[in-house]
C-alpha positions, 0 to 999 in steps of 0.5 A: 209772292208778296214782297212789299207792302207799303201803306199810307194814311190808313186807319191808325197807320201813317206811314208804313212800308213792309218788307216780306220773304219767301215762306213763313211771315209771322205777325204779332201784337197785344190785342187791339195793336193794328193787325186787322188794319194790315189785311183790311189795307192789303185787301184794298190793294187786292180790290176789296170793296173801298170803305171811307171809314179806312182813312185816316182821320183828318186825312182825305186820302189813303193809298196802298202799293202791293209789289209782287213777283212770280206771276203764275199763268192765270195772272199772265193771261188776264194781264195780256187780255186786258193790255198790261205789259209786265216782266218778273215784277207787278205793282199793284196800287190802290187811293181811296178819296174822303169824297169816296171815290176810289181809283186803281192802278196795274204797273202804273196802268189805271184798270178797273177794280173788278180787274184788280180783284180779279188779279187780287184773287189770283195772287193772294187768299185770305183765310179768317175773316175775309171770305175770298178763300177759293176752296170754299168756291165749289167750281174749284173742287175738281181741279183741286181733285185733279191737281191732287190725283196728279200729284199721285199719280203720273199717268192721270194728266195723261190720261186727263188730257186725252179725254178732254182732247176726245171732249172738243171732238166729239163737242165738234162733232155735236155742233156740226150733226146739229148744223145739218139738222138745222139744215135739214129742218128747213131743207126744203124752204132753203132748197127751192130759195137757194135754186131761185138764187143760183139760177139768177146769178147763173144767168146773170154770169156776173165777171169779176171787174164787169160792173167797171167795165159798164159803168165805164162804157155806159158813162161814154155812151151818154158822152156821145149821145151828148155831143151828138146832140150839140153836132145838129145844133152847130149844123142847125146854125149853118144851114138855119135858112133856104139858103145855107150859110157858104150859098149866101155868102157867095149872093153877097160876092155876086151882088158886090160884082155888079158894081159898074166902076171899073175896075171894081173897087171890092174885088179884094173882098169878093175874093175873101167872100169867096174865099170864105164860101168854100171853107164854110163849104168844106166845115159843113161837109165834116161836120156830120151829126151821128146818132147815139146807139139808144138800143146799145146804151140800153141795154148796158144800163138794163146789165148793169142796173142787174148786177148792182140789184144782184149785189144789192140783194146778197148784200156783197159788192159785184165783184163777189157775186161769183163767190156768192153763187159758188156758195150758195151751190154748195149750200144746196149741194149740202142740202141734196146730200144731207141724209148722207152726211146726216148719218155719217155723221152719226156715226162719226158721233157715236164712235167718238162719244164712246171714246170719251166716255171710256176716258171719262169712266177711268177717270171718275174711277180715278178720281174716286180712288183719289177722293179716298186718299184725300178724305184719308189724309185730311182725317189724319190732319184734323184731330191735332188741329181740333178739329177730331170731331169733323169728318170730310168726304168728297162728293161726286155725282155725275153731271153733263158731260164737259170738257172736264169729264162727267163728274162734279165735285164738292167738298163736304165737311161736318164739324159734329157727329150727327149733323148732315154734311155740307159744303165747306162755305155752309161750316163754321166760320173764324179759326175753326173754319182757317183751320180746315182751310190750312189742313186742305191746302198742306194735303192739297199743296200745290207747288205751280200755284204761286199764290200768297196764303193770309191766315188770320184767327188760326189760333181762335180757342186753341192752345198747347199740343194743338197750336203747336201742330198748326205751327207744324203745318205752316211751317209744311205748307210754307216750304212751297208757298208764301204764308202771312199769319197773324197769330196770338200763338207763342207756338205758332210764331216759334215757326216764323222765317220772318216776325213782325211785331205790331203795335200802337202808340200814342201821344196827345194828338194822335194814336199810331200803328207801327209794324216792325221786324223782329229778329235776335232778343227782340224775338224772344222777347216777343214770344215770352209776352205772348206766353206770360203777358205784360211781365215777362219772366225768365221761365217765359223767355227760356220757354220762348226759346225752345219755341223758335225754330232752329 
């Protein structure tokens, strides 16, 4: 439900801040006061296309804030898709700049018009000069017809609902007897492929956490073969001559003991050289140069150069090979066995396609006996509307069958005796089209939908009786649903749980719209301008009050 509508700087209105209630708004002026002011700024809020021709003169910007509460379950699920929090209440506001640039925001959330316009058309329809009405959309005939055979009958969403469940299962089973069509089709390029695969992971037997292992054990390899290598070159330097390094060491000890003073005076170094000669002696007889196993590291290198190929090739990492393989053997185990599961496949099919079709039947016989009612009822509803030279049928033909059964839906009126039916988009357009509107949605009424009505031109070349039964109507309609109707219908407004009333004013600089609620003489007032003009007379204001709902 709309509860406020605040407006600044659009148009003829400065400053504009208006309070709506539960069922009938009614909203009146002379002509020219303002009213199509008040659905072009409520429409910028809904996400209309923005038009600099809205601002106000000598102002750069306008704005305008729509609070709502009620949020049905459409609203809910595009407000959660797109990242919205919200509770009981949602805000809705729209600027729009001189320079043309326009912004909107959800809940104080900056969002996309196109996002906006999607809230808009779920929380307000405009019927009269705006065409958003979602009737005149033909993808929303069916539901309409369904939600009506609903209303009458309490074993078709039952019903409905069992023949969508046995849709999605036999859609499920289309997808996979084409799965292993597909397969099939390719069955044998794809068998002699997937064998060569399986055979090569099987023989490469890939462990999970082996590629690890030999990266470790390869790494440790190439270590040792390293420090083989450094081993000869230290040996090398030992034993570089004929001679090796503790041999002459102990030549240098001998000669020093050839000295002929006695006693010698380098026996202390001939000891140390000594000495020395055994522990070079000794570090030659540890330092022993191993070769790296160039075989062994080989043929780590050659496994683990396989599997990371392997992984490579399956674009999966090497732990994930096993799991490649299991697979790629089911995949030709499905393959060996596809005939099989082919025609059971089929079979399996064929059952659930007659389940859905015995569900689809009834209701499509369902749906033609609710079509009949509907076309009954909205008959009944036309003459007191003027509109007793329409006719209404609704059309239904089979289609491909969907999750919504074999039947599309179109709603199809003719306004005059001998002209074709047509969808309700291709009629007439203005009060007449409104008209229709308000009888289809007071048959239709739909207590879950949540949405604010807007009727503009109800009352274009009607008068007396007629105006008097579209008051009636709103009034019905307005028990279950938010209405706000702009009307020049003394009649209609007599109907009103809220009036407002709208006017402009002027002075030597500007002119302004106003907008005011009306209640007590005001009212009255109100309703004998509209019946007698300018001069308001005691018979208008005592016909007023017998025009105002009690």
């Amino acid at each position: 439900m709309l509860n406020n509508l605040y407006i600044s700087n659009i148009v003829l209105i400065e400053k504009l801040n208006l309070q709506f209630g539960n069922g009938l708004n009614i909203m009146t002026g002379e002509t020219g006061a303002g009213k199509s002011i008040l659905l072009d700024a409520l429409a910028l809020a809904l996400g209309a296309r923005s038009d600099t021709g809205l601002i106000r003169s000598g102002c750069d910007m306008a704005s305008v804030i729509a609070t709502f509460d009620g949020i049905n379950d459409n609203v809910g699920k595009i407000l959660n898709e797109n990242g919205i929090e919200y509770d009981d209440e949602l805000i809705l506001r729209r600027t729009l700049q001189s320079d043309g640039k326009s912004r909107a925001w959800i809940n104080d959330i900056p969002v996309s018009i196109k996002i906006l316009k999607q809230i808009g058309d779920e929380l307000v329809e405009i019927h009269g000069q705006f065409e958003n009405h979602s009737l005149l959309d033909a993808t929303t005939h069916l539901t309409a017809l369904d939600e009506y055979a609903a209303a009458n009958n309490q074993e078709y969403v039952s019903l409905l609902n069992e023949m969508r469940s046995a849709y999605v299962d036999m859609h499920n089973a289309e997808k996979r007897l084409k799965e292993l069509q597909d397969l099939l089709d390719k069955s044998e390029s794809e068998r002699d492929f997937l064998k060569h695969n399986v055979a090569e992971l099987r023989t490469l037997n890939v462990q999970v956490g082996e590629e690890d292992e030999l990266a470790t054990k390869r790494t440790m390899m190439m270590d040792a073969e390293k420090n083989a290598a450094i081993l000869t070159d230290a040996v090398e330097m030992l034993r570089n001559n004929s001679q090796s390094l503790d041999e002459q060491i102990c030549s240098v000890a001998h000669i020093l003991e050839r000295i002929k003073t006695e006693p010698n005076p380098y026996t202390d170094c001939i000891d140390k050289l000594y000495d020395a000669a055994s522990m070079v002696a000794e570090v030659s007889e540890q330092i022993k140069p191993e070769s790296a196993d160039i075989d062994t590291l080989d043929s780590v290198e050659e496994r683990l150069f396989a599997i990371r190929a392997a992984a490579r090739k399956h674009r999966v990492i090497a732990d994930e090979l096993p799991n490649k393989l299991t697979q790629m053997l089911e995949q030709l185990n499905a393959i060996d066995n596809s005939d099989a599961e082919l025609k059971k496949c089929k079979n399996k099919l064929s059952e659930l396609s007659k389940v859905f079709n015995d569900y689809a039947n009834k209701i499509t016989d369902l749906r033609k006996n609710a079509a009949e009612s509907l076309r009954t009822q909205i008959l009944a509803e036309l003459p007191d509307l003027k509109l007793g030279s329409a006719d209404f049928i609704v059309d239904i033909t089979k289609c491909e069958p969907s999750v919504n059964g074999i039947d599309n839906v179109v709603f199809m009126i003719k306004t005059n005796p001998g002209t074709p039916f047509a969808p309700l988009h291709k009629i007439a357009s203005g009060g007449e089209l409104s008209r229709l509107m308000l009888a289809l949605r007071v048959v239709l009424n739909n207590t879950n939908n949540q949405k604010t009505f807007v009727f503009d031109e109800l009352d274009t070349g009607i008068s007396g009786a007629t105006a008097s039964a579209v008051g009636k109507r709103l009034d019905k309609l307005s028990k279950n649903e938010q209405l706000l109707v702009i009307t020049h219908s003394a009649q209609v407004a007599g109907f009103a749980d809220k009036h407002f009333k709208i006017s402009k004013n002027s002075n030597d600089n500007a002119t302004f719209t106003n907008v005011v609620e009306i209640t007590g003489d005001d009212r009255v007032n109100e309703i004998a301008r509209i019946i007698s003009g300018a001069q308001i007379t005691p018979e208008s204001i005592a016909t007023a009050k017998t025009l105002i709902k009690q």
